[in-house]
N, C-alpha and C positions, 0 to 999 in steps of 0.2 A: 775314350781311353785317357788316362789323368794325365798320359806325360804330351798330350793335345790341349790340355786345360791351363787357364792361366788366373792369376790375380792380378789386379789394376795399381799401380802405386798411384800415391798421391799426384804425382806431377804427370798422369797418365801413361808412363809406362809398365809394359805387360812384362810381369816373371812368372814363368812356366810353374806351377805348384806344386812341383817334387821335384830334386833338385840332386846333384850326386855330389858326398862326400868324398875329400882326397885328405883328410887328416892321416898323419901314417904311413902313407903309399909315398917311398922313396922319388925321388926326381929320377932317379934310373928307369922307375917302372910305371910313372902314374901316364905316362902316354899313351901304353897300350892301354889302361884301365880307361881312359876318358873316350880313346876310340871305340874300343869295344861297347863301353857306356853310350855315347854320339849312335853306333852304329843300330843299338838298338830302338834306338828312339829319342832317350835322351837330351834336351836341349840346356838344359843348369848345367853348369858345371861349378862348385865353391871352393876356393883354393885361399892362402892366405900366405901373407911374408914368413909367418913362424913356421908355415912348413914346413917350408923348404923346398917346395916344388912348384915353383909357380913357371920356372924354364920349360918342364915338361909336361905342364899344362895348358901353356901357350902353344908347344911344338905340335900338339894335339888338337889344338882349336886350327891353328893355320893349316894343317893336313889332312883336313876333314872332311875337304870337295866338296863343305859348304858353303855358303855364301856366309859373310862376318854376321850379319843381320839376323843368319838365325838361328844363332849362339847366344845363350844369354852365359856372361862369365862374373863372378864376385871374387873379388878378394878383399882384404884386411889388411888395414893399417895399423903394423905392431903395435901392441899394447904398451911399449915400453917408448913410441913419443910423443911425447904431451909438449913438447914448442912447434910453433909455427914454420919455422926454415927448418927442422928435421923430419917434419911431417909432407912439409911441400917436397923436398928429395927424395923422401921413402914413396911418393905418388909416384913422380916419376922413375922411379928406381922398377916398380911395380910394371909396368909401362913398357920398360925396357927388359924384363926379364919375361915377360910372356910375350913381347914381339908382337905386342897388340898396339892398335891404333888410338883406342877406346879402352876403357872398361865398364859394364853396364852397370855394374852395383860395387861401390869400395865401403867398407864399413869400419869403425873405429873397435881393435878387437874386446877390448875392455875397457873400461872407464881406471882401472887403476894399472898400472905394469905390474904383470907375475906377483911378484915376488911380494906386493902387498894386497893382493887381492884379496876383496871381501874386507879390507881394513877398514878402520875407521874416518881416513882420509881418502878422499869422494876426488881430488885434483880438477875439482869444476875449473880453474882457469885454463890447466892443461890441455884439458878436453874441448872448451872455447878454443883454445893455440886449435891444437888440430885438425879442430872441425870446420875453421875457416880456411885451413889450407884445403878442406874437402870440397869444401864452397866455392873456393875457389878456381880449382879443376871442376869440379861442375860447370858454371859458369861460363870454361874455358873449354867444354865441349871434351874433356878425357874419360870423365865420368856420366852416365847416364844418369845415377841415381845416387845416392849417397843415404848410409844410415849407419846404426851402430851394432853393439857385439855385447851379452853378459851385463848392458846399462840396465839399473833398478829406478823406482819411481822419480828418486830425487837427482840421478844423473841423467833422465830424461828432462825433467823440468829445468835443469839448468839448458838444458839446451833450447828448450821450448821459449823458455821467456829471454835469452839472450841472442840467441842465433839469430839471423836471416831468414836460415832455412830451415823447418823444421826437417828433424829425421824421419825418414818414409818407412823406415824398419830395424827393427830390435830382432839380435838372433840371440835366443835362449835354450836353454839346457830343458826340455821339456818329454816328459815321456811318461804313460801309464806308470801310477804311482809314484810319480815326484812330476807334477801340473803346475807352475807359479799360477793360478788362476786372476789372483790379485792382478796382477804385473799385466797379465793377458787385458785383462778388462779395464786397466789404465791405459795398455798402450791402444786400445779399439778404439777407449772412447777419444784419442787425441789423433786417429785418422791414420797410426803407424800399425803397418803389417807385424805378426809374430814369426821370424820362421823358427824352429824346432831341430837343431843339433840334435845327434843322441836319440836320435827317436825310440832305440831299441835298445837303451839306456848301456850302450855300450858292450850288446850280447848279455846284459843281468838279469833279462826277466827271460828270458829262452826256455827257463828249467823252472817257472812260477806254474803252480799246479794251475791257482785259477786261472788265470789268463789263458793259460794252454787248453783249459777244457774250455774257455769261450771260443777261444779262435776253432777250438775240435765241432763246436755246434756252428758257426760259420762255411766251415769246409776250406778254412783256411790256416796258411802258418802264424805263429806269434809275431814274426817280423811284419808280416801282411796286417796283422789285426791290430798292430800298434801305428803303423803309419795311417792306415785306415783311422783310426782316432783321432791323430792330429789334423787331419783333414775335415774331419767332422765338427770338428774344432776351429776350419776358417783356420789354420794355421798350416805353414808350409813347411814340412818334414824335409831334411836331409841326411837320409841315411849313407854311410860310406859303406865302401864293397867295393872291393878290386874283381871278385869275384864275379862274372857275365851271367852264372846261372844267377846268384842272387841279385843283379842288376835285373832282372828280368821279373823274378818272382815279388823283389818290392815295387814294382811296375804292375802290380796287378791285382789292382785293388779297387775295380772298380765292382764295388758293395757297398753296403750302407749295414751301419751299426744303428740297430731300435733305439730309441731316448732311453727306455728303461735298461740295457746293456750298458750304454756310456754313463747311466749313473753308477752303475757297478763300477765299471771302469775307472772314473775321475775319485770315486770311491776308496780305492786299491791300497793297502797300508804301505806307507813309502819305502821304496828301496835303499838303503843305504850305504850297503857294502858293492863297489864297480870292483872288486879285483884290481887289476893290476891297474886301472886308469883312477885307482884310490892315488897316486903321488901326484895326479894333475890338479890344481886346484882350484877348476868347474867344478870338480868330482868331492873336494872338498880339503885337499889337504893345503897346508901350512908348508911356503916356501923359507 
C-alpha cells in the first residue's frame, strides 16, 4: 500500500510518498481533515505560513494517539522573507503555531515573494539570508530536513554552489499535461527529490476526454491515474482533499501505468486554463 511506502532524502531521512494537501482548508476545519486523513493511514501531512492553518494542523498531529515519530509534518517558510533574522523568527513562529517540537521538512516557498513571481529577479542573496536561517534550525535539531518550493534551475544552483547544505527537495506544480521534465532531471541528477503540488492540476483535467478514457482502461478515477503518474515518475504527489472518501480513493493506487501509456501521458497537450486558481501565480497570473 503506497501510503506504507517511502522515499530516502539525501541526509537519510524517510518521507512517506504521498502526502496530504491542506492548501484552502480553513484553520477552523483542517483538524478534522488531517484526522480523518491520519486515521486512514495517512502519515504526510503539508501545511505552510501562507495558509493559515498551521495551528490546526499541529492540533491534529498532537491529538492523534500517535507517537510524534510517526508523523512526517512540512511546512513553508513565506515566500515573502528573504533576510536572515525574519526567516530565523518565521522558524520559530512555525514551531510555535503547530505546537510541535520538531518539524520534519520546512521548505523556502518560493524563490521570489508573490507579488514578483516568475520575475526577472531570481533574489539569490535573499534566498542565501533564508536558507541559512534553515541551516541553521537544521543544525539545531527543529528541522529534520530542509528544501525548497517553485525553485527553477538557476535558484537551485545558487544554493548548490553557496550553501552548506544542499536542498534535499524542490516542490513543484507538476501534473499530466504541464510535466517540468527539465527541472525534474536537473533536480534527480543533483540528488534532490521532486514532490508534485497540484497533481490533479487543480480538479482541470477531471473532465479531459483522453485521460478519462485511460484512467476508464485502468479501472480507475482520473485523480487515481494522475497521482499514479507522478509516482511512476519517482515523484511525490500531494494531492489536498478535506474530503475522507477522496482521501481514500487517492490512496489507491497501487497499479502500475505501461511505459507506452506514460508516454501518452507525459505526451498530453498542456493545460492552461485552472479556473478559479487562474489568480494564484503557480497557476500563472500577475500579482
Amino acid at each position: 500500500m503506497i501510503l506504507n511506502e517511502t522515499y530516502t532524502l539525501p541526509n537519510g531521512v524517510k518521507i512517506p510518498k504521498l502526502g496530504l494537501g491542506t492548501w484552502m482548508i480553513d484553520d477552523n476545519t483542517v483538524a478534522a481533515a488531517v484526522k480523518a486523513a491520519i486515521a486512514i493511514g495517512y502519515r504526510h501531512i503539508d501545511t505552510a505560513q501562507a495558509y493559515a492553518n498551521e495551528r490546526g494542523v499541529g492540533e491534529a498531529i498532537r491529538s492523534s494517539g500517535l507517537a510524534r515519530d510517526d508523523l512526517f509534518v512540512t511546512t513553508k517558510l513565506d515566500a515573502a522573507f528573504k533576510t536572515h533574522a525574519e526567516s530565523r523568527a518565521a522558524i520559530d513562529g512555525s514551531l510555535d503555531s503547530l505546537g510541535l517540537d520538531h518539524i520534519d521538512l520546512m521548505i523556502i516557498h518560493s524563490p521570489q515573494p508573490w507579488g514578483e513571481f516568475a520575475g526577472e529577479e531570481r533574489f539569490f542573496d535573499g534566498n542565501l539570508q533564508a536558507w541559512r536561517a534553515l541551516e541553521e534550525a537544521y543544525n539545531a535539531g527543529k528541522i529534520r530536513a530542509i528544501g525548497v518550493s517553485n525553485f527553477e534551475e538557476a535558484d537551485l544552483a545558487n544554493l548548490l554552489n553557496n550553501a552548506s547544505i544542499k536542498p534535499m527537495l524542490n516542490q513543484v506544480l507538476a501534473h499530466i499535461s504541464n510535466t517540468p521534465f527539465d527541472l525534474i532531471e536537473y533536480c534527480e541528477s543533483k540528488g534532490i527529490l521532486v514532490e508534485a503540488y497540484s497533481p490533479v492540476a487543480h480538479g482541470k483535467i477531471l473532465d479531459h476526454r483522453e485521460i478519462a478514457e485511460m484512467a476508464a482502461k485502468y479501472g480507475v478515477s482520473v485523480p487515481q491515474l494522475s497521482i499514479r503518474y507522478c509516482l511512476e515518475l519517482g515523484l511525490l504527489p500531494l494531492p489536498k482533499t478535506a474530503n475522507p472518501d477522496h482521501m481514500r480513493t487517492n490512496a489507491a493506487v497501487d497499479f502500475e501505468i505501461s511505459a507506452a501509456d506514460m508516454d501518452v501521458l507525459k505526451s498530453m497537450d498542456r493545460i492552461k486554463d485552472y479556473g478559479d486558481a487562474n489568480m494564484f501565480p503557480v497557476y500563472g497570473a500577475k500579482l
